[in-house]
C-alpha positions in Angstrom: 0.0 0.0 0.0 1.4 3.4 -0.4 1.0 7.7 -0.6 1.7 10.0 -3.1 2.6 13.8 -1.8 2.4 16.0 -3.7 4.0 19.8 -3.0 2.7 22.4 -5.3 5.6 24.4 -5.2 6.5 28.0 -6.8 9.8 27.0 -7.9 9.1 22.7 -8.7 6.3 20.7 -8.7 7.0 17.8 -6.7 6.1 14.6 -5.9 6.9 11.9 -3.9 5.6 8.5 -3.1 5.9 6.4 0.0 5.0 2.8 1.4 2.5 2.3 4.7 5.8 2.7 6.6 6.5 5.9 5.3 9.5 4.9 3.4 10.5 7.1 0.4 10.1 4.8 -2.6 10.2 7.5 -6.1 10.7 11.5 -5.9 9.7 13.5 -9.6 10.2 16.9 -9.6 9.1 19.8 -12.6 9.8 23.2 -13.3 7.5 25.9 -12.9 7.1 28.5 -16.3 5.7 32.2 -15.2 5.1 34.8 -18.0 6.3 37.6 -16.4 6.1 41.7 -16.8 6.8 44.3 -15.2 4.7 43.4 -11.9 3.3 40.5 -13.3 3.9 36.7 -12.9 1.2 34.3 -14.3 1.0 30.7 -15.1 -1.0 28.6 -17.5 -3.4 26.8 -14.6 -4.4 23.9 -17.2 -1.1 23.4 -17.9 0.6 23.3 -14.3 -2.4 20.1 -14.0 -1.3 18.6 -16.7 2.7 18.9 -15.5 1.3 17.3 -11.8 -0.9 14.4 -13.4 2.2 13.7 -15.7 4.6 13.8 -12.2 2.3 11.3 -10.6 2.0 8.9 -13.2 5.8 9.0 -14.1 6.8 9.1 -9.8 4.7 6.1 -9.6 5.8 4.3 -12.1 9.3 4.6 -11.1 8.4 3.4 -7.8 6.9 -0.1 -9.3 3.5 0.4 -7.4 1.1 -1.0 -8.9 -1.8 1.6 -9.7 -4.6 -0.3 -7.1 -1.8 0.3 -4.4 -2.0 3.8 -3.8 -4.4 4.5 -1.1 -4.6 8.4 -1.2 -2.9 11.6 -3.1 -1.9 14.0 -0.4 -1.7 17.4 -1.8 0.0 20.4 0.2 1.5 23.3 -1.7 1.7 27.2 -2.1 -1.4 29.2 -0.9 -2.5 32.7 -2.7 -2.0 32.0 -6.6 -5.3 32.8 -8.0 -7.2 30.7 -10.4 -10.7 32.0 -12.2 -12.4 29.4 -13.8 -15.6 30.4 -16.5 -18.8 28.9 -16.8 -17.6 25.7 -18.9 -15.2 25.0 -15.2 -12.0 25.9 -17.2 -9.6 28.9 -16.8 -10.7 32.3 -18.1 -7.8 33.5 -17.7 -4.1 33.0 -17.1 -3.2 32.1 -13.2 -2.2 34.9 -11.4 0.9 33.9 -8.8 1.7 34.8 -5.1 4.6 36.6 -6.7 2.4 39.1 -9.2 2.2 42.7 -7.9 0.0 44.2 -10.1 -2.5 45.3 -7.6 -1.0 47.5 -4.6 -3.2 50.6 -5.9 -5.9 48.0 -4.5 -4.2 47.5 -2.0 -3.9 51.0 -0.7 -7.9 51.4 -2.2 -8.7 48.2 0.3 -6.8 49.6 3.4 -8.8 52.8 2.9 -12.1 50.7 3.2 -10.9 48.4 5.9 -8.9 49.7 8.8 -5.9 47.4 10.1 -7.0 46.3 13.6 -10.7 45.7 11.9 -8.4 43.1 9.4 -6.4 41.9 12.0 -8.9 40.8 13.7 -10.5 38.9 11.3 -7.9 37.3 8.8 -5.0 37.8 11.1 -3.2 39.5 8.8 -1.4 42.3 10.1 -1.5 44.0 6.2 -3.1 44.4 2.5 -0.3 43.6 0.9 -0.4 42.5 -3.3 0.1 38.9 -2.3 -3.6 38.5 -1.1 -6.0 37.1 -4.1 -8.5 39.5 -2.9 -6.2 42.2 -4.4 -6.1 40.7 -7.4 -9.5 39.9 -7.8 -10.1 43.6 -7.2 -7.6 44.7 -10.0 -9.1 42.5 -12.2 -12.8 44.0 -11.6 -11.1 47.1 -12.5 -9.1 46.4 -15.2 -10.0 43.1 -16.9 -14.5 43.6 -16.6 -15.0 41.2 -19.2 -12.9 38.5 -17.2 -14.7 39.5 -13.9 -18.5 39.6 -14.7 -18.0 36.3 -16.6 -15.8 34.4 -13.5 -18.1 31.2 -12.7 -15.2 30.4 -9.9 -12.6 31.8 -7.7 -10.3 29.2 -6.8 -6.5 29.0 -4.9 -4.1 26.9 -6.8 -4.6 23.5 -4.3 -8.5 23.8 -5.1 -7.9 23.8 -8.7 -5.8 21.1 -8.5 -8.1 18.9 -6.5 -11.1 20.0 -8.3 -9.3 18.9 -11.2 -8.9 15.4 -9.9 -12.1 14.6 -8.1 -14.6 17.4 -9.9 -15.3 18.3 -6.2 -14.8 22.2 -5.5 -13.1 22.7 -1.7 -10.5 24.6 0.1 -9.0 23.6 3.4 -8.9 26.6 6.1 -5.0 26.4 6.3 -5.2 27.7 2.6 -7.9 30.0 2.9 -6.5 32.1 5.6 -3.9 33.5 2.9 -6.8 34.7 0.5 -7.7 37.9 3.0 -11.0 36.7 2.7 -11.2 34.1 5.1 -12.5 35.0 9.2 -10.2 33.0 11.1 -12.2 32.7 14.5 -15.5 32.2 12.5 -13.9 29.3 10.0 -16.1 31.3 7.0 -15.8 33.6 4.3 -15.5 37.6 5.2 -18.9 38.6 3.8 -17.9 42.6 4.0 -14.4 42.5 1.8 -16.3 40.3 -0.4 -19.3 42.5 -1.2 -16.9 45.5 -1.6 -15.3 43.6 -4.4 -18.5 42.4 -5.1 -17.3 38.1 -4.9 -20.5 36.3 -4.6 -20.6 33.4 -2.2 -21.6 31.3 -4.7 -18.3 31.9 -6.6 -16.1 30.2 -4.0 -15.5 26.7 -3.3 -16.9 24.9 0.2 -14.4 24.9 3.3 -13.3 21.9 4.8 -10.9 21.5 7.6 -6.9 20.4 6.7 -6.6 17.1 6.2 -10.3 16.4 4.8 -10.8 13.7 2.4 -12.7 15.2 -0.5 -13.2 12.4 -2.9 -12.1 9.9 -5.7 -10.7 10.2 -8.7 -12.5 11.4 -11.7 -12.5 9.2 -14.9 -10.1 11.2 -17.1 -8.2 12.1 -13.3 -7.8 8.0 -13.5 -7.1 7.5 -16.9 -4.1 10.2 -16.8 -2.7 9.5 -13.5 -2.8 5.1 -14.6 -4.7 5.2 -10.7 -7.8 3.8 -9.7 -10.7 5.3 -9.6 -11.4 4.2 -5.5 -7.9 6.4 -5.2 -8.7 9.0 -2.4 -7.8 13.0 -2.7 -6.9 14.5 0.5 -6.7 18.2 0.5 -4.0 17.8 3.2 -2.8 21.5 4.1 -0.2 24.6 3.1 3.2 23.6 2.0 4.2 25.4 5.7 2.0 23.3 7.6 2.6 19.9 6.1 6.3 20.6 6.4 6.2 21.2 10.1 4.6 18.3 10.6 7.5 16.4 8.7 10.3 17.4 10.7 8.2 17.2 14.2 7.1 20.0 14.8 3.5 18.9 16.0 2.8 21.5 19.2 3.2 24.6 20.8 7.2 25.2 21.8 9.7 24.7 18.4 10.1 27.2 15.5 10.1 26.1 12.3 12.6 27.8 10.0 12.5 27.7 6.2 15.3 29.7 4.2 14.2 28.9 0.2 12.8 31.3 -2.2 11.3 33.2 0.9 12.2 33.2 4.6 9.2 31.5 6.9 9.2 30.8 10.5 6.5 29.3 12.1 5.1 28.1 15.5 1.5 26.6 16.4 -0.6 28.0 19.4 -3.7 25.4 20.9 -5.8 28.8 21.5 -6.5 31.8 19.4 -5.7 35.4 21.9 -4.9 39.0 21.6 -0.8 38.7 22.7 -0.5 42.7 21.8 2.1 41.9 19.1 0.8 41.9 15.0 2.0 38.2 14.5 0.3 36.9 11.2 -1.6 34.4 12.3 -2.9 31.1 10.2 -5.4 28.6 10.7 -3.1 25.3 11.4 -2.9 21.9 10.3 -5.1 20.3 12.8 -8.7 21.6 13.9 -8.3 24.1 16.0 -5.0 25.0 16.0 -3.2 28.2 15.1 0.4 29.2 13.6 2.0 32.4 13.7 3.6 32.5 10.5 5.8 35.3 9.4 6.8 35.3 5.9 9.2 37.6 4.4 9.6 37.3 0.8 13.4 39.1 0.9 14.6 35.9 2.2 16.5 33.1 0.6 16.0 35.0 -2.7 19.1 37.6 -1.3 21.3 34.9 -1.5 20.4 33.4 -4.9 20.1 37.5 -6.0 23.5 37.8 -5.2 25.1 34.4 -6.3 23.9 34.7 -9.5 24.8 38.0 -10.0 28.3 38.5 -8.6 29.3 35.2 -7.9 28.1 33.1 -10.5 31.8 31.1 -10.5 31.4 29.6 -7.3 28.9 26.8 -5.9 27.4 26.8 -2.8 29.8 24.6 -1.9 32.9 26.3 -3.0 31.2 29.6 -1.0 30.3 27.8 2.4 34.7 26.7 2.2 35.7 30.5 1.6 33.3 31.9 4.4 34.9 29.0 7.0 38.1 31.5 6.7 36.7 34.6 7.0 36.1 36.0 10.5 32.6 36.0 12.0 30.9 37.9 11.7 31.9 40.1 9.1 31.7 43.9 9.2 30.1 44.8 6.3 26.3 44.9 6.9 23.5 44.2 4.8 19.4 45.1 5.0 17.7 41.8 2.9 14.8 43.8 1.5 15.4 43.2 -2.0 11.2 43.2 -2.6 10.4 45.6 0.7 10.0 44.5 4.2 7.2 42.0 5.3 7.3 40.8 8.9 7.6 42.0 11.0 7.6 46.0 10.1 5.6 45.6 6.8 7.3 48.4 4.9 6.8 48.5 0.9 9.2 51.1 0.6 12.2 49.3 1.9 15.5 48.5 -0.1 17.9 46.5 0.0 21.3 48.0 1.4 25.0 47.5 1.9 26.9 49.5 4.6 30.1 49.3 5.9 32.1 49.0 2.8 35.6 49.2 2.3 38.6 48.8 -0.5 39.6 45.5 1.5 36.3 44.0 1.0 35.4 41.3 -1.7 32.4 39.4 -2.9 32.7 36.9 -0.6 32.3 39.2 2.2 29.5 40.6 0.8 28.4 37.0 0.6 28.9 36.6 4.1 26.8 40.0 4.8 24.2 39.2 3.0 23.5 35.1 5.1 23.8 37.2 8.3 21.3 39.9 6.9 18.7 37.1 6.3 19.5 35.3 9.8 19.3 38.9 11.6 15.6 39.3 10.0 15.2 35.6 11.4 16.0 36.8 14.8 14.2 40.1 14.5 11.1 37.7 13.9 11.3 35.5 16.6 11.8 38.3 19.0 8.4 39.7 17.8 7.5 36.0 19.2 9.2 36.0 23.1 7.7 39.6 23.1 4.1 38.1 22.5 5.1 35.6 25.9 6.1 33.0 22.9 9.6 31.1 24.2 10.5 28.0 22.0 12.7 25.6 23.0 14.6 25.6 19.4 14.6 26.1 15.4 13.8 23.3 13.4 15.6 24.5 9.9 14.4 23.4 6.7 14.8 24.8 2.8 17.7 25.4 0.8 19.5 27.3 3.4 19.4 24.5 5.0 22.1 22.8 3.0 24.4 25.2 4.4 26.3 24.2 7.7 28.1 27.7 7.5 24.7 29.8 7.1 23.0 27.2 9.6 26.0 28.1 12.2 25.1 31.7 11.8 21.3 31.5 12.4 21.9 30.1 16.0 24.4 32.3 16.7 22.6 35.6 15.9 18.9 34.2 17.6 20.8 32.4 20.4 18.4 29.2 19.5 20.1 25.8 18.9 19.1 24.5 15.3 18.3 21.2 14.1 18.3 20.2 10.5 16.2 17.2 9.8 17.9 14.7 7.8 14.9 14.4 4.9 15.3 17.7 3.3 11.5 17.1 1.6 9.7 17.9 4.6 7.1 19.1 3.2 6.0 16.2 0.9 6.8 13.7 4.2 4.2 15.8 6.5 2.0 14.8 3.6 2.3 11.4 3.5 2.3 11.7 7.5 -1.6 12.6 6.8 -2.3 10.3 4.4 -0.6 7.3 6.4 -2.6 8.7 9.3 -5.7 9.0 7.8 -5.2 5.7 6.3 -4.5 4.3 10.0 -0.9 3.1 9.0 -0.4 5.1 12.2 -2.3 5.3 15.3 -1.1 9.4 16.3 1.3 12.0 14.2 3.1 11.3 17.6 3.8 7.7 16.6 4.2 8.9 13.0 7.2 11.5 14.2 8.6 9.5 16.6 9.2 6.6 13.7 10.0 8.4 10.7 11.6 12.3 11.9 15.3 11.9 12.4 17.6 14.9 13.2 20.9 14.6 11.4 22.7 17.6 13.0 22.4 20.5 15.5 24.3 23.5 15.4 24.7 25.7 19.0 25.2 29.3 19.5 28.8 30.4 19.8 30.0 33.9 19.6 27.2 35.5 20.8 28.3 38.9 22.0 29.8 39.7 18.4 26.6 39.1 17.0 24.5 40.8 19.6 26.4 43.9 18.9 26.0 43.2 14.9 22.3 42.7 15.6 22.0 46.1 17.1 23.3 48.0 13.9 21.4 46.0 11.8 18.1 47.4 13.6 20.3 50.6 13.9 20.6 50.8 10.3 17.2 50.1 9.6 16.0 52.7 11.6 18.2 55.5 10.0 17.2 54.4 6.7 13.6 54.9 6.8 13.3 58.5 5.9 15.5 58.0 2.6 13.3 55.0 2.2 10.3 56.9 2.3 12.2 59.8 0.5 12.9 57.5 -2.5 9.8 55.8 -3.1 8.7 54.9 -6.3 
């Protein structure tokens, strides 16, 4: 018997299947093509279904499972990339991505109508920012009519997945609380930002909890795939979500970490309560559970910026040797807001910014400033979390910076937090197949599940923490100093 994960991923498409022992058996992975603009990323939707049904079919092949074997398809992915499906139930129009920033004049149009604390309260959102699909479905009322009063459907990238497989329309609350249109205490659509961009109920899918079991496959679904029919479609939960639950982290006291494209850092809360601090707050991947989830998009994506631009001669590998000579921590400084500032100050106008420099510097110092700029915004995060009476007991890392035993060194120096880095780098598409083999009763608990199948293969302590204290104090210096000329140079 066996899962297939699958992790609907910005970057990759992947999937991954397992046995009833959670042992990995075939991995696939697929690039992601965007048509970009200027502040525009979109996908073909249609397309990106066809590249996952080809992944599964090909990952379980590979594996030599035989197609009446697989028990469920897990799927957990990326959150706000907007789908709008016409009245014949196919696209209308090309998938909008989480990356697309066409719409932050509706943005500002939106935070006119609806105060902070009122959205804050509701969503748990601290700020309208262009990554919410309400945004973009507001830009496209305004600028794409024709599109808008002919949308049968609204759907996030998972529901058009799944509804693509089993002909069911659903979205699991740990998706929805990324659309801005989701109440988080009530577990139901916002009725008042959807009449002001004038979304009618019966344009969304239903909501189901995480981890809900929405159907079979459909006929062609089976045909493609080479699955039976009886094959079940779990809706599982967010890419986040699942992969905390693949490297343990299954209750309140452990971060989770995740340096790739962006940098994420997560911890679940049992109870939902007013801690004073603007934490954004998710719906988690159990019923009734909560995560504060912090996202800042200038994350990972400094380091490939730079790599690829000035550094291009040198691997990862090759750069991790060089910085084990240099001295720590360097004394060039660097601000990671490459796409503005997300959690926790939420400031659009931000830049990214070297100071310090001098003749004796080179680009692997810069390098160097630019992993401790990322890990500085990690710790600036997780102090928003002991502030909110939030004490963990240490960081789970995960991601592509995660490779790194040099940046990984770093982070617990700077947040004084001992990190662990799980040996199965896919956590994401394992926390998957944790719900599926859990749903299936391979397992009895996720407890059992972690205790089984999580294994840590190294930890790296804080060292040299005064240096880095006083380095963490001008990088919130420098921050600081720079907002006026920010705000001076914006646009």
């Amino acid at each position: 018997m066996s899962i297939i994960a699958v992790d609907l991923g910005t970057t990759n498409v992947k999937v991954a299947v397992f046995d009833e022992e959670l042992r990995l058996r075939a991995t696939q992975s697929h690039a992601v093509c965007y048509l970009r603009g200027r502040n525009t990323v979109e996908f073909d939707a249609a397309e990106y279904y066809r590249m996952v049904a080809q992944s599964i079919s090909s990952c379980r092949s590979r594996a030599g499972m035989d197609s009446s074997s697989v028990r469920q398809i897990v799927i957990t992915g990326q959150a706000e990339s907007l789908v709008v499906l016409g009245a014949d139930g196919e696209p209308s129009y090309n998938g909008i991505s989480w990356l697309d920033m066409r719409s932050t004049a509706e943005c500002c149009e939106l935070r006119g109508a609806f105060s902070e604390d009122c959205t804050y309260q509701i969503t748990g959102q601290p700020s309208i920012i262009p990554t919410w699909p309400i945004t973009k479905i507001l830009w496209l009322r305004k600028n794409e009519p024709e599109v808008f009063h002919c949308a049968s459907k609204y759907l996030l990238l998972k529901d058009y997945i799944t509804y693509r497989l089993t002909g069911e329309l659903a979205g699991d609350f740990s998706i929805y609380n990324f659309s801005h249109y989701f109440d988080i205490s009530k577990k139901k659509f916002w009725p008042e930002i959807l009449n002001y961009c004038e979304v009618r109920p019966d344009q969304l899918p239903a909501l189901v909890e995480p981890q809900t079991v929405i159907g079979g496959l459909t006929s062609a679904a089976s045909e493609s795939l080479g699955l039976a029919r009886t094959t079940k479609v779990n809706v599982g939960a967010l890419d986040h979500f699942a992969g905390m639950i693949g490297t343990g982290n299954i209750e309140p006291g452990t971060v989770s970490e995740t340096t790739g494209t962006v940098l994420s850092i997560a911890t679940m809360v049992r109870k939902l309560e007013n801690t004073g601090q603007r934490i954004p707050l998710h719906y988690g991947p159990f019923v009734d559970t909560y995560v504060y989830l912090p996202v800042c998009e200038s994350g990972g994506v400094s380091l490939e910026w730079f790599k690829e631009r000035f550094l291009a001669e040198m691997d990862y590998g090759q750069l991790d040797a060089a910085l084990l000579t240099r001295p720590r921590p360097t004394d060039v400084a660097f601000l990671p807001y490459l796409t503005g500032v997300n959690a926790p100050d939420f400031n659009p106008d931000a830049s990214g910014v070297f100071f310090g420099l001098k003749l004796t510097h080179d680009k692997v110092d810069l390098a160097q400033a630019v992993m401790e700029g990322v890990a500085h915004l990690l710790k600036k995060n997780i102090d928003l979390f002991e502030n909110a009476g939030i004490r963990a007991t240490g960081i789970v890392s995960t991601g592509g910076g995660a490779r790194s035993d040099y940046w990984s060194q770093v982070k617990a120096d700077i947040t004084g937090y001992t990190v662990s880095i799980p040996e199965n780098e896919e956590a994401a598409l394992l926390g998957a197949a944790m719900i599926g083999a859990i749903s299936e009763k391979y397992f009895c608990t996720f407890r059992e599940a972690v205790d089984r199948c999580v294994r840590i293969k190294k930890c790296f302590h804080p060292s040299a923490r005064e240096h880095y204290r006083m380095k963490h104090d001008l990088f919130e210096l420098l921050y600081s100093q720079m907002l006026p000329v920010f705000k001076r140079t914006r646009g």
